[in-house]
N, C-alpha and C positions, 0 to 999 in steps of 0.2 A: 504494500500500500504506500502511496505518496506519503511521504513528510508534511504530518497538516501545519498549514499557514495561521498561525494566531488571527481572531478574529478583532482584536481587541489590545491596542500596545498601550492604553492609555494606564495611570493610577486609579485607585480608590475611591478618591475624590473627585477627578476628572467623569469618571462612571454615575457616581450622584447626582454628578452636574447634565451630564449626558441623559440621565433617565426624568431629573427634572425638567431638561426642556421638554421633552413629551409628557409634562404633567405627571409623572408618576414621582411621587415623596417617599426615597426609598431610606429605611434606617442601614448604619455601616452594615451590618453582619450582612442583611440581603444583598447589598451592592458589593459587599467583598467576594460572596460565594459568585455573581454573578462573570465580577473581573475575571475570576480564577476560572470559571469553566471557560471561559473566549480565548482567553491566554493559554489554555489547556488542550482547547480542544476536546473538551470533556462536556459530556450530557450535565446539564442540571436539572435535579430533581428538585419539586419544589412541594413542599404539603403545609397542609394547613384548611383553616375551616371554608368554607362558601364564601365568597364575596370579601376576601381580602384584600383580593389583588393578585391572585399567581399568575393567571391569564394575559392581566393586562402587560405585564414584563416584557413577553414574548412580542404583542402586538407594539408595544411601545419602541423596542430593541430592533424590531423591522421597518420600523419607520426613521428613526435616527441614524440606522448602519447604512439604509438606502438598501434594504434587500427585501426580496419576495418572501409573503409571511405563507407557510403550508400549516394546515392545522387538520388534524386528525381528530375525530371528537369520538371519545370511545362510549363504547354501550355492550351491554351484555349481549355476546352472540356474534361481536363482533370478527372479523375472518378475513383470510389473505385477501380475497376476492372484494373485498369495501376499501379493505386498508392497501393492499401493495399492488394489486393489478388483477386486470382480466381479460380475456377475449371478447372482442363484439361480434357476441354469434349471430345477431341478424345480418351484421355486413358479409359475414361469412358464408352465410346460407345462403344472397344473393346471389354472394361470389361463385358459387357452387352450380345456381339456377345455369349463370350463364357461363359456366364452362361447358356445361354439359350443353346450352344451345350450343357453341361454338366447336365442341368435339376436343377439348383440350386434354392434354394428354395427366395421367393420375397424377404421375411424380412432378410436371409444374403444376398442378392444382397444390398437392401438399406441401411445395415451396413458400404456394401465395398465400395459403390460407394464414402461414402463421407468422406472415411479413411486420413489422413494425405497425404497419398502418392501419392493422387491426387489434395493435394493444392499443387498452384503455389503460392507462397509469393513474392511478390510485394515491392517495398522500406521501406515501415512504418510497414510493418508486420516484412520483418527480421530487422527492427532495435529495433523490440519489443522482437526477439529470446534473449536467452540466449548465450553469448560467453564467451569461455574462457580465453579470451583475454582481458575483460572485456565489460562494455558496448560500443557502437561504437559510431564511430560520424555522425549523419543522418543531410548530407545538404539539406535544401528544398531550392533550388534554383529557383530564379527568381519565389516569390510568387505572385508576382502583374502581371502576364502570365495568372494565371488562374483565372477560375470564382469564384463569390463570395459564391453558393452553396458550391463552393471545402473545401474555406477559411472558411465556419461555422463548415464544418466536421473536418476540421484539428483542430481547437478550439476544439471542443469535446477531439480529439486522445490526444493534450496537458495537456487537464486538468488533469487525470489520468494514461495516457500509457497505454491505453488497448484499445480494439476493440474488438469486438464481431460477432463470426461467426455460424450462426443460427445453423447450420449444427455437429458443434463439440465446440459451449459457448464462452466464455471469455477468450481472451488472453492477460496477462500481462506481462510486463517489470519486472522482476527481479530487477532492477535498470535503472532508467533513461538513454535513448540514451544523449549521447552531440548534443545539437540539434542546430541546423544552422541558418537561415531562412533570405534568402536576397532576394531585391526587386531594380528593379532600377527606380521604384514611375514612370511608365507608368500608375497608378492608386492608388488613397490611399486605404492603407489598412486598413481594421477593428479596431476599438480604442480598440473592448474586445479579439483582437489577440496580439496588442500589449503590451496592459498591462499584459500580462500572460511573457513578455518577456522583459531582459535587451536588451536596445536601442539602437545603436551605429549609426551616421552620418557619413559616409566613404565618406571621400573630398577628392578631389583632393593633392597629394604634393606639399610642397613650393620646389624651387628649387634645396634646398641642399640634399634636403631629393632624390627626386626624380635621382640626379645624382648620389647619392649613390645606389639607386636601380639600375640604369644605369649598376655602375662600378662591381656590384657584379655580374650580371645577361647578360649581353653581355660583360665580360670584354675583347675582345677581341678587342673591339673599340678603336682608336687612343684619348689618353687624348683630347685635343684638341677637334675635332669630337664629341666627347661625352657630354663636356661640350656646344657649341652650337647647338648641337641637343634639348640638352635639354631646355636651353634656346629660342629655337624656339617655341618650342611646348608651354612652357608655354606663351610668346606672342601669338601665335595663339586660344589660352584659352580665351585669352581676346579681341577678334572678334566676329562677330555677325554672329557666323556658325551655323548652322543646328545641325549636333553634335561636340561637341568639343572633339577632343583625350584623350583618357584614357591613363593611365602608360603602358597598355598594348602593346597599339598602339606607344609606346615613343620606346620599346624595340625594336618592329618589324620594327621600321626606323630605329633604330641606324642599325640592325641586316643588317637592307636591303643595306645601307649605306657601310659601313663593307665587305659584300660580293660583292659589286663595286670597291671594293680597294679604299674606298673615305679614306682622312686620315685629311679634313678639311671640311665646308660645302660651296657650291656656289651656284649661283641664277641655273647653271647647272643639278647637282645634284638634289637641290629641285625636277627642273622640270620633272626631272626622274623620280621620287618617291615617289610623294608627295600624291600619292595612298595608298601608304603603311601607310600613317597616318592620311589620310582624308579618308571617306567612302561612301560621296556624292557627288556628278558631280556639284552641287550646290556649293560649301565646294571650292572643286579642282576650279573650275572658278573662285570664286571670290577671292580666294590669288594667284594661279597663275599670273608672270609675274611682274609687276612691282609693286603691293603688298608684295609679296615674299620677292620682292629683297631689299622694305622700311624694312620690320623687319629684314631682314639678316642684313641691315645695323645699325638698329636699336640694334639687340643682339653686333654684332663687337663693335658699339659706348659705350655700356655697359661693355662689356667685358675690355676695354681699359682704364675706368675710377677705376679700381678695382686696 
Protein backbone atom coordinates (compact mmCIF):
# COMPACT_ATOMS: atom_id res chain seq x y z
CA UNK A 1 0.00 0.00 0.00
CA UNK A 2 1.06 3.78 -0.61
CA UNK A 3 2.70 5.68 2.09
CA UNK A 4 -0.40 7.65 3.33
CA UNK A 5 -0.12 11.50 2.88
CA UNK A 6 -1.08 13.32 6.27
CA UNK A 7 -4.32 14.88 5.93
CA UNK A 8 -3.69 17.58 8.35
CA UNK A 9 0.01 19.39 9.04
CA UNK A 10 -1.60 21.91 11.16
CA UNK A 11 -1.24 22.10 15.59
CA UNK A 12 -3.82 21.63 18.16
CA UNK A 13 -4.85 24.87 18.19
CA UNK A 14 -4.73 25.62 14.53
CA UNK A 15 -7.41 22.47 14.20
CA UNK A 16 -9.81 24.48 16.85
CA UNK A 17 -9.49 27.21 14.93
CA UNK A 18 -10.05 25.32 11.63
CA UNK A 19 -13.30 23.49 13.07
CA UNK A 20 -14.53 26.82 14.43
CA UNK A 21 -14.69 28.45 11.22
CA UNK A 22 -17.23 25.88 10.31
CA UNK A 23 -19.02 26.64 13.56
CA UNK A 24 -18.21 23.69 15.36
CA UNK A 25 -16.98 24.73 19.21
CA UNK A 26 -14.76 21.88 19.79
CA UNK A 27 -13.07 21.33 23.50
CA UNK A 28 -8.80 20.39 23.25
CA UNK A 29 -9.23 16.49 23.85
CA UNK A 30 -11.97 16.27 20.64
CA UNK A 31 -9.62 18.45 18.57
CA UNK A 32 -6.55 16.61 19.64
CA UNK A 33 -7.91 13.14 18.81
CA UNK A 34 -9.19 14.79 15.73
CA UNK A 35 -5.34 16.28 14.61
CA UNK A 36 -3.91 12.82 15.54
CA UNK A 37 -6.06 10.69 13.30
CA UNK A 38 -5.32 13.20 10.00
CA UNK A 39 -1.78 13.29 10.94
CA UNK A 40 -2.04 9.46 11.39
CA UNK A 41 -3.88 8.55 8.80
CA UNK A 42 -5.93 6.73 11.22
CA UNK A 43 -9.93 6.10 11.55
CA UNK A 44 -11.45 8.10 14.31
CA UNK A 45 -13.97 6.74 16.38
CA UNK A 46 -16.07 8.98 17.93
CA UNK A 47 -19.01 8.00 20.71
CA UNK A 48 -21.13 9.47 22.69
CA UNK A 49 -24.82 10.37 23.22
CA UNK A 50 -27.46 11.64 20.32
CA UNK A 51 -27.02 15.01 19.39
CA UNK A 52 -23.74 16.07 20.55
CA UNK A 53 -22.12 16.62 17.70
CA UNK A 54 -20.14 13.56 16.21
CA UNK A 55 -21.63 13.96 13.00
CA UNK A 56 -21.20 17.40 12.56
CA UNK A 57 -17.08 16.93 12.64
CA UNK A 58 -17.07 14.96 9.75
CA UNK A 59 -19.44 17.29 7.70
CA UNK A 60 -17.67 20.30 9.08
CA UNK A 61 -13.89 18.80 8.29
CA UNK A 62 -15.21 18.37 4.56
CA UNK A 63 -16.12 21.58 4.04
CA UNK A 64 -13.00 23.28 5.46
CA UNK A 65 -10.32 20.58 3.97
CA UNK A 66 -12.23 21.20 0.46
CA UNK A 67 -13.01 17.44 0.20
CA UNK A 68 -16.14 15.30 -0.81
CA UNK A 69 -18.05 14.22 2.28
CA UNK A 70 -19.27 10.16 1.71
CA UNK A 71 -21.57 9.03 4.43
CA UNK A 72 -22.67 5.67 5.09
CA UNK A 73 -25.75 5.73 7.43
CA UNK A 74 -25.94 2.33 9.17
CA UNK A 75 -29.01 0.28 10.02
CA UNK A 76 -29.71 -3.11 11.16
CA UNK A 77 -29.44 -5.44 8.05
CA UNK A 78 -27.23 -3.45 6.61
CA UNK A 79 -24.87 -5.50 3.74
CA UNK A 80 -22.03 -5.29 1.01
CA UNK A 81 -24.68 -4.75 -1.45
CA UNK A 82 -26.13 -0.86 0.23
CA UNK A 83 -22.68 -0.25 1.63
CA UNK A 84 -19.69 -1.30 -0.91
CA UNK A 85 -21.30 -2.06 -4.38
CA UNK A 86 -23.43 -3.92 -6.63
CA UNK A 87 -24.54 -4.87 -10.05
CA UNK A 88 -27.21 -3.14 -12.09
CA UNK A 89 -29.01 -6.07 -13.17
CA UNK A 90 -31.61 -4.36 -15.09
CA UNK A 91 -28.90 -2.77 -17.37
CA UNK A 92 -27.76 -6.12 -17.40
CA UNK A 93 -30.71 -7.97 -18.47
CA UNK A 94 -31.15 -5.22 -21.27
CA UNK A 95 -27.66 -5.93 -22.11
CA UNK A 96 -28.49 -9.58 -22.41
CA UNK A 97 -32.07 -8.78 -24.58
CA UNK A 98 -29.96 -7.26 -27.15
CA UNK A 99 -27.03 -9.40 -27.60
CA UNK A 100 -29.15 -12.02 -28.14
CA UNK A 101 -31.07 -9.79 -30.86
CA UNK A 102 -27.70 -9.00 -32.37
CA UNK A 103 -26.29 -12.98 -32.07
CA UNK A 104 -23.32 -11.93 -29.81
CA UNK A 105 -21.01 -14.39 -29.07
CA UNK A 106 -21.39 -15.90 -24.82
CA UNK A 107 -17.79 -15.18 -23.95
CA UNK A 108 -18.07 -11.17 -25.12
CA UNK A 109 -21.42 -11.19 -23.41
CA UNK A 110 -19.75 -12.26 -20.16
CA UNK A 111 -16.93 -9.80 -20.72
CA UNK A 112 -19.73 -6.90 -20.95
CA UNK A 113 -21.81 -7.95 -18.47
CA UNK A 114 -19.58 -7.27 -15.68
CA UNK A 115 -17.62 -4.17 -17.33
CA UNK A 116 -17.36 -1.17 -14.85
CA UNK A 117 -20.25 0.57 -16.27
CA UNK A 118 -22.52 -1.79 -14.67
CA UNK A 119 -21.18 -1.36 -11.18
CA UNK A 120 -23.18 0.67 -8.90
CA UNK A 121 -20.57 1.93 -6.04
CA UNK A 122 -21.92 2.17 -2.81
CA UNK A 123 -20.39 4.58 0.11
CA UNK A 124 -16.91 2.55 0.81
CA UNK A 125 -16.22 1.77 -2.71
CA UNK A 126 -16.32 5.52 -3.89
CA UNK A 127 -14.52 6.49 -0.81
CA UNK A 128 -12.00 3.96 -2.04
CA UNK A 129 -12.10 5.88 -5.92
CA UNK A 130 -9.52 8.19 -6.70
CA UNK A 131 -10.39 12.12 -6.47
CA UNK A 132 -8.85 14.99 -7.42
CA UNK A 133 -9.80 16.76 -4.93
CA UNK A 134 -7.85 14.59 -2.80
CA UNK A 135 -8.93 11.67 -0.65
CA UNK A 136 -12.56 12.37 0.86
CA UNK A 137 -13.87 12.14 4.13
CA UNK A 138 -16.18 8.74 4.56
CA UNK A 139 -18.58 9.15 7.60
CA UNK A 140 -19.74 5.60 8.92
CA UNK A 141 -22.39 6.80 10.92
CA UNK A 142 -24.18 5.44 13.69
CA UNK A 143 -21.91 2.16 13.66
CA UNK A 144 -23.55 0.42 16.77
CA UNK A 145 -27.17 0.53 14.10
CA UNK A 146 -25.74 -2.24 12.44
CA UNK A 147 -24.91 -5.85 12.99
CA UNK A 148 -22.00 -7.34 14.00
CA UNK A 149 -21.21 -9.49 10.70
CA UNK A 150 -21.27 -5.70 9.18
CA UNK A 151 -18.71 -4.40 11.86
CA UNK A 152 -16.18 -7.72 11.15
CA UNK A 153 -16.32 -6.64 7.34
CA UNK A 154 -15.78 -3.17 7.92
CA UNK A 155 -12.53 -4.29 10.09
CA UNK A 156 -11.30 -6.01 7.03
CA UNK A 157 -12.16 -2.69 4.40
CA UNK A 158 -9.81 -0.64 7.44
CA UNK A 159 -7.18 -2.69 7.67
CA UNK A 160 -5.95 -2.07 4.05
CA UNK A 161 -8.47 0.17 1.92
CA UNK A 162 -9.33 -2.33 -0.46
CA UNK A 163 -12.14 -4.73 -1.36
CA UNK A 164 -12.36 -7.19 -3.77
CA UNK A 165 -14.66 -7.68 -6.49
CA UNK A 166 -14.62 -11.30 -7.81
CA UNK A 167 -15.83 -10.05 -11.05
CA UNK A 168 -13.02 -7.21 -12.03
CA UNK A 169 -10.12 -8.00 -8.55
CA UNK A 170 -8.85 -5.78 -6.08
CA UNK A 171 -9.70 -2.39 -5.50
CA UNK A 172 -7.48 0.08 -3.71
CA UNK A 173 -7.30 3.45 -2.12
CA UNK A 174 -4.62 5.41 -3.60
CA UNK A 175 -4.52 7.04 -0.27
CA UNK A 176 -6.52 6.79 2.80
CA UNK A 177 -10.26 8.10 2.86
CA UNK A 178 -10.51 10.53 6.25
CA UNK A 179 -12.44 8.03 7.92
CA UNK A 180 -15.32 8.94 10.59
CA UNK A 181 -16.82 6.36 12.49
CA UNK A 182 -19.56 7.26 15.24
CA UNK A 183 -21.63 5.20 17.46
CA UNK A 184 -24.19 6.47 20.01
CA UNK A 185 -23.14 2.97 22.30
CA UNK A 186 -26.92 1.47 21.78
CA UNK A 187 -24.34 -1.50 21.76
CA UNK A 188 -20.59 -1.99 22.25
CA UNK A 189 -18.48 -2.19 19.74
CA UNK A 190 -15.74 -4.54 18.75
CA UNK A 191 -12.28 -3.93 20.83
CA UNK A 192 -10.40 -5.00 17.32
CA UNK A 193 -12.53 -2.14 15.58
CA UNK A 194 -11.54 0.13 17.94
CA UNK A 195 -8.09 -0.37 18.31
CA UNK A 196 -7.57 0.15 14.44
CA UNK A 197 -8.95 3.79 15.50
CA UNK A 198 -8.09 7.07 17.51
CA UNK A 199 -10.97 7.23 20.31
CA UNK A 200 -12.67 10.35 21.20
CA UNK A 201 -15.74 10.46 24.06
CA UNK A 202 -18.12 13.38 22.80
CA UNK A 203 -19.81 14.77 26.02
CA UNK A 204 -22.19 16.74 26.57
CA UNK A 205 -21.08 20.93 26.82
CA UNK A 206 -20.53 22.74 30.03
CA UNK A 207 -22.56 25.69 29.95
CA UNK A 208 -20.24 28.38 28.59
CA UNK A 209 -19.35 26.25 25.86
CA UNK A 210 -22.77 25.32 25.00
CA UNK A 211 -24.06 29.18 24.92
CA UNK A 212 -21.48 29.96 22.64
CA UNK A 213 -22.67 27.23 20.31
CA UNK A 214 -26.04 28.82 21.01
CA UNK A 215 -24.99 32.41 20.08
CA UNK A 216 -23.11 31.48 16.86
CA UNK A 217 -25.62 29.03 15.40
CA UNK A 218 -29.39 30.66 16.34
CA UNK A 219 -27.92 34.20 16.85
CA UNK A 220 -30.96 35.57 16.26
CA UNK A 221 -32.18 34.64 19.95
CA UNK A 222 -32.64 37.52 22.58
CA UNK A 223 -29.33 37.48 24.80
CA UNK A 224 -31.27 36.84 27.73
CA UNK A 225 -33.40 33.87 26.16
CA UNK A 226 -30.46 32.24 25.06
CA UNK A 227 -28.72 32.28 28.17
CA UNK A 228 -31.78 30.59 30.00
CA UNK A 229 -32.53 28.32 27.49
CA UNK A 230 -29.45 27.02 27.97
CA UNK A 231 -29.39 26.91 31.20
CA UNK A 232 -32.47 24.98 31.35
CA UNK A 233 -31.40 22.20 29.23
CA UNK A 234 -28.56 21.71 31.19
CA UNK A 235 -30.80 21.37 34.45
CA UNK A 236 -32.84 19.13 32.61
CA UNK A 237 -29.51 16.89 31.92
CA UNK A 238 -29.56 16.40 35.36
CA UNK A 239 -33.07 14.54 35.77
CA UNK A 240 -33.88 11.04 35.41
CA UNK A 241 -35.21 11.21 31.62
CA UNK A 242 -35.60 8.62 29.38
CA UNK A 243 -33.34 10.73 26.86
CA UNK A 244 -31.67 13.62 27.90
CA UNK A 245 -31.38 16.72 25.06
CA UNK A 246 -28.56 16.93 22.91
CA UNK A 247 -26.94 20.50 21.74
CA UNK A 248 -28.96 19.66 18.93
CA UNK A 249 -32.17 19.70 20.43
CA UNK A 250 -30.72 23.19 22.60
CA UNK A 251 -30.63 24.82 19.14
CA UNK A 252 -34.03 23.75 17.81
CA UNK A 253 -35.77 25.36 21.30
CA UNK A 254 -33.93 28.29 21.26
CA UNK A 255 -34.81 28.39 17.38
CA UNK A 256 -38.48 27.38 18.21
CA UNK A 257 -38.58 29.91 21.10
CA UNK A 258 -37.36 32.63 18.67
CA UNK A 259 -39.82 32.03 16.02
CA UNK A 260 -42.65 32.68 19.03
CA UNK A 261 -41.38 36.14 19.42
CA UNK A 262 -40.24 34.75 23.08
CA UNK A 263 -37.54 37.27 24.19
CA UNK A 264 -37.23 35.67 27.84
CA UNK A 265 -38.24 32.14 29.17
CA UNK A 266 -41.72 31.34 31.28
CA UNK A 267 -43.35 28.34 32.85
CA UNK A 268 -45.78 29.48 29.50
CA UNK A 269 -43.48 29.14 26.98
CA UNK A 270 -41.84 25.90 28.26
CA UNK A 271 -45.39 24.46 28.16
CA UNK A 272 -45.47 25.36 24.41
CA UNK A 273 -42.47 23.79 23.56
CA UNK A 274 -41.16 21.75 25.41
CA UNK A 275 -41.52 19.04 22.56
CA UNK A 276 -39.10 20.76 20.78
CA UNK A 277 -36.49 19.49 23.38
CA UNK A 278 -37.88 16.51 24.86
CA UNK A 279 -38.64 13.49 22.46
CA UNK A 280 -40.65 11.28 24.91
CA UNK A 281 -44.33 11.72 26.30
CA UNK A 282 -42.42 10.12 29.21
CA UNK A 283 -39.79 13.07 29.37
CA UNK A 284 -42.79 15.81 28.58
CA UNK A 285 -44.83 14.53 31.68
CA UNK A 286 -42.72 14.24 34.12
CA UNK A 287 -41.17 18.09 33.85
CA UNK A 288 -44.13 19.58 32.62
CA UNK A 289 -45.85 21.81 35.04
CA UNK A 290 -44.73 22.49 38.32
CA UNK A 291 -41.33 20.67 37.77
CA UNK A 292 -40.72 23.15 34.99
CA UNK A 293 -41.45 25.88 36.70
CA UNK A 294 -38.91 24.57 40.14
CA UNK A 295 -35.93 24.65 37.56
CA UNK A 296 -37.10 27.87 35.79
CA UNK A 297 -36.98 29.05 39.16
CA UNK A 298 -34.15 27.22 39.93
CA UNK A 299 -31.96 28.63 36.50
CA UNK A 300 -33.52 32.61 37.52
CA UNK A 301 -32.01 31.98 41.31
CA UNK A 302 -28.62 31.15 39.49
CA UNK A 303 -28.67 33.59 37.14
CA UNK A 304 -29.14 36.25 39.99
CA UNK A 305 -26.26 35.03 42.02
CA UNK A 306 -23.62 35.70 39.06
Amino acid sequence: MVEPVPAWGGTVDEMIALLAEGDYLADRALATAVTLALKLARPLFLEGEAGVGKTEVAKVLARRLGRQLIRLQCYDGLDVAAAVYEWNYPRQMLEIRLAEATAASRETLETELFAERFLIRRPLLRALSPDPAGPPVLLIDELDRADEPFEAFLLEILADYQVTIPELGTIRAPQPPITIITSNRTREIHDALKRRCFYAWVDYPDAARELAIVRRKAGGAEHRLAEEAVAFVQALRGQRLFKAPGVAETLDWVNALTALGCTTLDAEAIGDTLGAVLKYQEDIARILGAESERLLADVRAERSLR
